[in-house]
N, C-alpha and C positions, 0 to 999 in steps of 0.2 A: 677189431684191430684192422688197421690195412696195410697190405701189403706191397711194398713198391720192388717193383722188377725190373732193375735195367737191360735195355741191352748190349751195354759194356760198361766197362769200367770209366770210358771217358765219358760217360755221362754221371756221375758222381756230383760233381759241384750243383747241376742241375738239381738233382732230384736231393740233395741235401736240405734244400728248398723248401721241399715239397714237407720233409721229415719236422724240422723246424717248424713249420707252418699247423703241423698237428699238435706238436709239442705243445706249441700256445695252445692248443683246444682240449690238453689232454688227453690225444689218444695215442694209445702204443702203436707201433710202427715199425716192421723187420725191411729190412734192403736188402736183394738178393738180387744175383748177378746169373741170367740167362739168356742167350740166344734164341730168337726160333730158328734160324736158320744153321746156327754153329754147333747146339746142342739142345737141339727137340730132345730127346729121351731125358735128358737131368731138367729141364723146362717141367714135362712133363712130369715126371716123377714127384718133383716139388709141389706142383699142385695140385696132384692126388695127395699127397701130405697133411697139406693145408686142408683141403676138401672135406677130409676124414675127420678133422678138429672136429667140429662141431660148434664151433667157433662162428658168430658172427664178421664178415671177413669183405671186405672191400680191397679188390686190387685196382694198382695206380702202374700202367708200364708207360716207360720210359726209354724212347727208342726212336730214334732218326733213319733218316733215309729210307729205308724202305723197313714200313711199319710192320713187318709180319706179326711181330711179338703180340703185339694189342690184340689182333684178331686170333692168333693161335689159341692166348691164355683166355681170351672171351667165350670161345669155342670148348675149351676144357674142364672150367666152373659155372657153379651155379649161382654166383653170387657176382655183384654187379663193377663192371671193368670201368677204368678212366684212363685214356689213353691220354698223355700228357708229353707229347714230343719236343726234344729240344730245340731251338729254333737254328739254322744251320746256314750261318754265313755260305758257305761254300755250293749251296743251292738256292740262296737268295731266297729260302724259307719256300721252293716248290716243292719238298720233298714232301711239308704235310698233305697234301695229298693222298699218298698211301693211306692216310688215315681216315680220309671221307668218303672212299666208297669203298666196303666190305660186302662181301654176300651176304645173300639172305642168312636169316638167321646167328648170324654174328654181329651186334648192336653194341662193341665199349662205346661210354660219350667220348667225346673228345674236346678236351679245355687246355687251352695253350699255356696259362699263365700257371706257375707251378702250388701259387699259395692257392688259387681259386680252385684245382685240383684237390689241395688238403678240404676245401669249405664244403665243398661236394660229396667228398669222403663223407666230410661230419655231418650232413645233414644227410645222407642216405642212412648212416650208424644211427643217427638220433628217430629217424623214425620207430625203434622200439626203446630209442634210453632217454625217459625224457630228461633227465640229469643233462645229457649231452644238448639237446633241446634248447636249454635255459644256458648253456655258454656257447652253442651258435649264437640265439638272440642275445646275449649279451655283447658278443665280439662285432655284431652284426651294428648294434647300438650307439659303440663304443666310435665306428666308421662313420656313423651319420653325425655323431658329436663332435667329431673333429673339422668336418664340413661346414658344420654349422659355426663354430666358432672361427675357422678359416674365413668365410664369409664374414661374419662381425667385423673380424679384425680387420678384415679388406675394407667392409663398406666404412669402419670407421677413419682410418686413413683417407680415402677419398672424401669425407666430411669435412676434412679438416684443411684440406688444400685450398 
């Protein structure tokens, strides 16, 4: 399952994105709305939660301007973070930054684009479900088939001039 955690509510349509983008892949997906900075202890808390499943578990946060969230929740599980930040007219997109230097031993990746955050997800999940496996390379397949017929269809227009 993965887990996507905003840090507000106005990042909703973003990370709706993200939700959709699993959907196609199949895998379930909770949205949950935490600050690190406004409410570290319900942050916190929720991820001891999760933690305790025992649950195979990918978190995806979802958090502008200054990224605490990504490295707090990285720092609090065992299981592997995707920091997926919204892009933010209002900073002219320097605020990801926050995101690319963390201390030591706090490591989410960080992938801007919200579907390739879901692809990620599923291929870190697929490394023990091979089921998931065969609809990453499926969807993966499906990408390169449309290219290639894009292509066709180009080169064949250009034939015909």
């Amino acid at each position: 399952m993965v887990v996507i955690i905003l840090g507000s509510p106005a990042d909703r349509e973003f990370s709706a994105q993200i939700a959709a983008a699993l959907r196609e892949l199949g895998i379930p997906s909770e949205t949950r709305i935490a600050s690190a900075h406004k409410t570290p202890h319900h942050l916190l808390d929720m991820l001891a939660q999760y933690e305790s499943s025992g649950r195979p578990l990918v978190y995806i946060t979802v958090a502008g301007r200054s990224n605490a969230l990504s490295g707090l929740v990285d720092a609090a599980v065992s299981g592997p973070v995707i920091a997926c930040p919204p892009y933010s007219q209002a900073f002219g997109g320097a605020d990801v930054f926050s995101s690319l230097r963390l201390p030591s031993g706090v490591a989410p990746a960080l992938v801007l684009e919200p579907g390739n955050a879901a692809l990620l997800a599923a291929k870190m999940l697929a490394l023990s479900d091979p089921a998931l496996r065969q609809r990453v390379a499926g969807v993966q397949a499906a990408q390169r088939q449309r290219l290639i017929e894009a292509d066709a269809e180009r080169s064949s227009q250009t034939a015909l001039k």
